[in-house]
N, C-alpha and C positions, 0 to 999 in steps of 0.2 A: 530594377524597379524604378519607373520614375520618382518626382517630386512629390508630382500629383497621387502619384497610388500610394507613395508612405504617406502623406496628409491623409487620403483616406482610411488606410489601415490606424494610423494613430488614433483617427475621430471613433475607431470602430472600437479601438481597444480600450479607449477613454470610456464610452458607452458598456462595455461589458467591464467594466473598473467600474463604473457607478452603479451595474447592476448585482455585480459579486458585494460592495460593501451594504447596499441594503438588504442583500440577501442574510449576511453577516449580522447587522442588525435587527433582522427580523429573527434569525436565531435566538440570537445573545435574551432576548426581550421573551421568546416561548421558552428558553430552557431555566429563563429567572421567573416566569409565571409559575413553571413545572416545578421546581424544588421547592417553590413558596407556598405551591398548592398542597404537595407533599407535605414538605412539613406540619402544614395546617391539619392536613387530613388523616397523617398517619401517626403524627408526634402529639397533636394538641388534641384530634377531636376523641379518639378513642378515651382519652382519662374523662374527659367531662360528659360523654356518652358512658360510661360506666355508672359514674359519680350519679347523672340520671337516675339510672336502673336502678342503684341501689336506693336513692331515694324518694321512691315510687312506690304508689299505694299496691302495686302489682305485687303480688308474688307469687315468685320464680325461684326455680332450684339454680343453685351453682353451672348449671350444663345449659342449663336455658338462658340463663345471664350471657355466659359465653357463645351459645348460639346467636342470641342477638348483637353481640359486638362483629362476629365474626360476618354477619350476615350484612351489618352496617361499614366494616369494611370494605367487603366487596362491593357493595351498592356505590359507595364512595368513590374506588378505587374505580369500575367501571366509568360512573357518572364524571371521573376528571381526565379517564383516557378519550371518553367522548368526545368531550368540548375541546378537548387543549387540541383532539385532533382534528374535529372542527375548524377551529378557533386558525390553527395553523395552515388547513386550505383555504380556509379565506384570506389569511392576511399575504398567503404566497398567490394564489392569484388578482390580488388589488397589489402587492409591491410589483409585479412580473408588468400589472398594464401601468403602474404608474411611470415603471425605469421606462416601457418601451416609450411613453411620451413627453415624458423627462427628457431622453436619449432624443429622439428623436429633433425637439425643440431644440437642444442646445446640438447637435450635430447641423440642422440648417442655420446656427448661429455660426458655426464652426466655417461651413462651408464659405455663409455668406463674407465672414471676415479675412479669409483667406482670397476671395473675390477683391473685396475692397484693395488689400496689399497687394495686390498684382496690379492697382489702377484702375479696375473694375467698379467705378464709385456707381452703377446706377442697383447696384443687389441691395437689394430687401429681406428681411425677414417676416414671413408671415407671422398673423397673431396665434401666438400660441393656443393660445385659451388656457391656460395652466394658474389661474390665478393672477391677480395682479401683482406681485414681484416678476414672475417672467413676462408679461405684460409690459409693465415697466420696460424693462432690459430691453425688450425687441425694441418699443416704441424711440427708448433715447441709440439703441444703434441706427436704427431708420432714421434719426432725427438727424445723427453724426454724419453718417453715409451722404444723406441728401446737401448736406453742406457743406461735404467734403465735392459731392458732383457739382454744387455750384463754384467752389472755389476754381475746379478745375477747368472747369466752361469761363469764368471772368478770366483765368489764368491764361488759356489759350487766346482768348479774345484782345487778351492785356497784348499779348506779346506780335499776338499781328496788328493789332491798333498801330503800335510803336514800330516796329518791320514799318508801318505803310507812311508813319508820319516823319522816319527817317531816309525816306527812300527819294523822296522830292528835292529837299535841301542838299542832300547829296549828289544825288544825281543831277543836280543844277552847278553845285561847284565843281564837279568833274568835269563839264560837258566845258564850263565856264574856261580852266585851268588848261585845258586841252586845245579850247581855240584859241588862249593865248600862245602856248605854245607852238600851234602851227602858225601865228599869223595871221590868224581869220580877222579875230579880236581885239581891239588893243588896250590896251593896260591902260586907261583913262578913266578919269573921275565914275565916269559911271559905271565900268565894271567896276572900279573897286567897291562903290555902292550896293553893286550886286552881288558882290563876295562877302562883304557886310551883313547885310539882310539875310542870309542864307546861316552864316553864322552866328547872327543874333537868334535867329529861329529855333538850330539846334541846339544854345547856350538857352533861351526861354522854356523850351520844352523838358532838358535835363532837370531843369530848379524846378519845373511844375510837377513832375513824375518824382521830385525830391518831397518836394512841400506834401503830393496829396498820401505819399507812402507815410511821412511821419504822422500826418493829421490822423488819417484808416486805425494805423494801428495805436492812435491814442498818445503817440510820443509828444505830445504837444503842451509845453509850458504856459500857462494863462498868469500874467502878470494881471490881476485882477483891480479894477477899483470901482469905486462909486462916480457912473455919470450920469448925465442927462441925456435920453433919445434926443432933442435936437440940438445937443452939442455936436453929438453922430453924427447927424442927417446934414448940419450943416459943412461937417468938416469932409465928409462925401462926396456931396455937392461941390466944394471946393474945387477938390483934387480931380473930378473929371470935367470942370467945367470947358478949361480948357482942348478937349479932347472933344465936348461935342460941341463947342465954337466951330472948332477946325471941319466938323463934319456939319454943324449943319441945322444942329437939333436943342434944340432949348431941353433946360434941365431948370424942371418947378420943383420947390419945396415945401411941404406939408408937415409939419410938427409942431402941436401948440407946445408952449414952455411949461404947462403946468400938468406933464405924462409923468408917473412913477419912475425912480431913477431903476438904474441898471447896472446892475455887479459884473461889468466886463472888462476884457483885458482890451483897450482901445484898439492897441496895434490891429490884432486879429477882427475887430469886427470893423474896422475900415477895408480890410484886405478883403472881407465877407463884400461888405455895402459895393468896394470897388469893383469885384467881379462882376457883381450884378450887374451895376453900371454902366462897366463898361463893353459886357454882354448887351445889354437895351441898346446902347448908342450905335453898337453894332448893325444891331438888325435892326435900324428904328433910320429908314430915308431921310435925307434933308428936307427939311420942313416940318418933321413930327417932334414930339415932345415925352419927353423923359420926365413924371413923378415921381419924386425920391419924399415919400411919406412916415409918420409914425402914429400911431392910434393904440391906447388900451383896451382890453381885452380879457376879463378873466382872470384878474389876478396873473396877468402877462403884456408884454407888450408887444407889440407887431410893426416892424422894419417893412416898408413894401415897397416893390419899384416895377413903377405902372410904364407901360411906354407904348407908340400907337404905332407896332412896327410888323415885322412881318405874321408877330402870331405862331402858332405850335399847334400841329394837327393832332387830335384827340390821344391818337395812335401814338404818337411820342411822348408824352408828358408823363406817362410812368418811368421812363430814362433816363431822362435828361439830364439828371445827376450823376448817371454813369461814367467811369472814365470813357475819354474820346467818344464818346455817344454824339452823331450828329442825326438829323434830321436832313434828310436832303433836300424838302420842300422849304425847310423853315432856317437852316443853318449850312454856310457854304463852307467846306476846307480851306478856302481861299481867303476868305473873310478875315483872317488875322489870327482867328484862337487855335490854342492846342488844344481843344476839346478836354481838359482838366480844369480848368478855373472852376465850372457848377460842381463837381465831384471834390473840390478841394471846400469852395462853401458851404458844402452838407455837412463833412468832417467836422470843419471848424465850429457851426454851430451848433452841432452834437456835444460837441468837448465843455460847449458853455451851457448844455444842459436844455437847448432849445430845438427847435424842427424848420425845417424851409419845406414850402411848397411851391410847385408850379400849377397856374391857372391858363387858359386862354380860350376862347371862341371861337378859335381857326383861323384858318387862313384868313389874311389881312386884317384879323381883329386885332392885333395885340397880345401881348401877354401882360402877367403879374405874378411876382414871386414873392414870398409872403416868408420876414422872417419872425418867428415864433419865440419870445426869449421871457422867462420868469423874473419877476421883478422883483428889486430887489427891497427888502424887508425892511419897515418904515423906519428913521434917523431914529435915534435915542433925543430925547428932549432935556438940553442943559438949561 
């Protein structure tokens, strides 16, 4: 016998196990109806059916009295064989359709979980109709399953992202290591530049697939305090000014001094501000300009960083937060990122209780990423 036909003989014998115990049940409950009835009817009612008789304006002989008791038993005794037999095909055929849709429901739960464990994440359980408690059940295993199929879809995608973003750096120091070896190449500043860069690449991308795995699963300590958005904005601004000199791009500041302070851990929302950043300066040609803004909102604040560069086609901007998610109109492999910095900035300011979004117009509009953070709850007044 296979795997497969013991799992289904078990689902079969589970099903007549739940049909044998309400069988058992529906017993137990007519044979305590039947002695209760009994005793009502053969212990209790004949003395107060006497008691009657005798004190009733009728009169009747001894023989007659007894004819009427005897008469009121039977009556009795029939009228409780009736019902209880009654009483017993109905409730055997409503347990018989209940077990078969009972059985039935939880046999395609049976099956469909057994689907799952095998890897099968895209199995469903139809709706029962059995009430909302099985309703429930199907609804949060279909909720489970579908989450389980997406984990498994990012998990694949995770893992040839990575395949494809190790495949370059390596296959450049092999190819590198090889023509020094024959001679082609020679071991001079600038290969070793090129052995550098190749290895810095897969030393950035190890810590990026480090950072955004801790941020995902929450492992992320928030050293917390009370700042000011344009202490942020400005200490931002600092740390890539540099970076877009070198490239090209002016980086403006926008943050009045007088915006609701902000309960964050500085490190992490620099490391947020800087991704951004340093994603704009990116895709933002020499000559365009970098917004690094802050504006309240709702009883919230908003981090934004505006820049006039290549823009995000409609069609990507539900992604763009993905690990390694590129955009091939809008975002080059080449360009410098391990496609983790936006997937590590969602993390982070999730952790701080906030949302980032992406906006853009399209092609050659720009974009703006918008970060979303609750403010923090007015000083105490000494």
């Amino acid at each position: 016998m296979t795997a497969d036909g013991g799992r289904r003989q078990t689902a079969r014998g589970s099903r007549s196990g739940l049909t044998g115990r309400l069988l058992t049940a529906l017993a137990l409950v007519l044979v305590t109806a039947g002695v209760t009835a009994w005793l009502v009817a053969g212990v209790v009612g004949p003395p107060i059916f006497h008691e009657h008789m005798l004190r009733s304006d009728v009169e009747a002989t001894g023989s007659a009295v007894s004819h009427a008791e005897e008469a009121f038993l039977t009556a009795g005794a029939l009228s409780l064989l009736i019902a209880l037999g009654t009483a017993a095909l109905v409730a055997l055929g409503v347990s018989l359709f209940l077990t078969r849709r009972i059985g039935a429901s939880l046999g395609q739960l049976t099956s469909a979980a057994q689907l799952v464990a095998g890897g099968r994440f895209e199995a469903r359980v139809p709706d029962p109709g059995m009430g909302p408690e099985l309703d429930e059940l199907a609804g949060a295993f279909n909720h489970m399953a579908a989450r389980l199929d997406e984990s498994e879809g990012l998990r694949r995608r995770l893992l040839s992202d990575v395949a494809h973003e190790l495949r370059t750096p390596v296959a450049t120091l092999s190819a590198q290591l090889e023509s020094i070896e024959d001679g082609v190449v020679p071991l001079d500043e600038a290969t070793i530049q090129v052995l550098r860069d190749q290895g810095a690449r897969l030393t950035r991308l190890a810590e990026d697939l480090a950072a955004v795995t801790r941020a995902e699963s929450g492992d992320v300590r928030l050293d917390v305090s009370r700042r000011q958005p344009a202490e942020l904005v400005a200490a931002a601004a600092a740390a890539v000014g540099p970076r877009a000199e070198a490239a090209g791009v002016a980086v403006v500041t926008d943050a009045p001094a007088d915006l609701p302070a902000l309960l964050v851990d500085p490190e992490r929302i620099a490391q947020v501000l800087g991704n951004l950043l340093d994603n704009a300066v990116r895709h933002t040609p020499a000559g365009g300009t970098v917004t690094l803004g802050a504006r309240a909102a709702r009883g919230r604040v908003e981090l934004t960083v505006r820049d006039t560069g290549e823009g995000i086609g409609a069609q990507h901007l539900p992604h763009v937060f993905e690990r390694f998610y590129r955009a091939d109109d809008a975002r080059d492999r080449h360009s410098g990122g391990s496609g983790i910095g936006l997937a590590i900035t969602k993390a982070l300011v999730e952790a701080h209780g906030g949302t980032v979004r992406a906006t853009s117009e399209g092609r050659g509009h720009g974009s703006t990423f918008v970060v979303s953070l609750p403010a923090a709850p007015a000083a105490p007044v000494r």
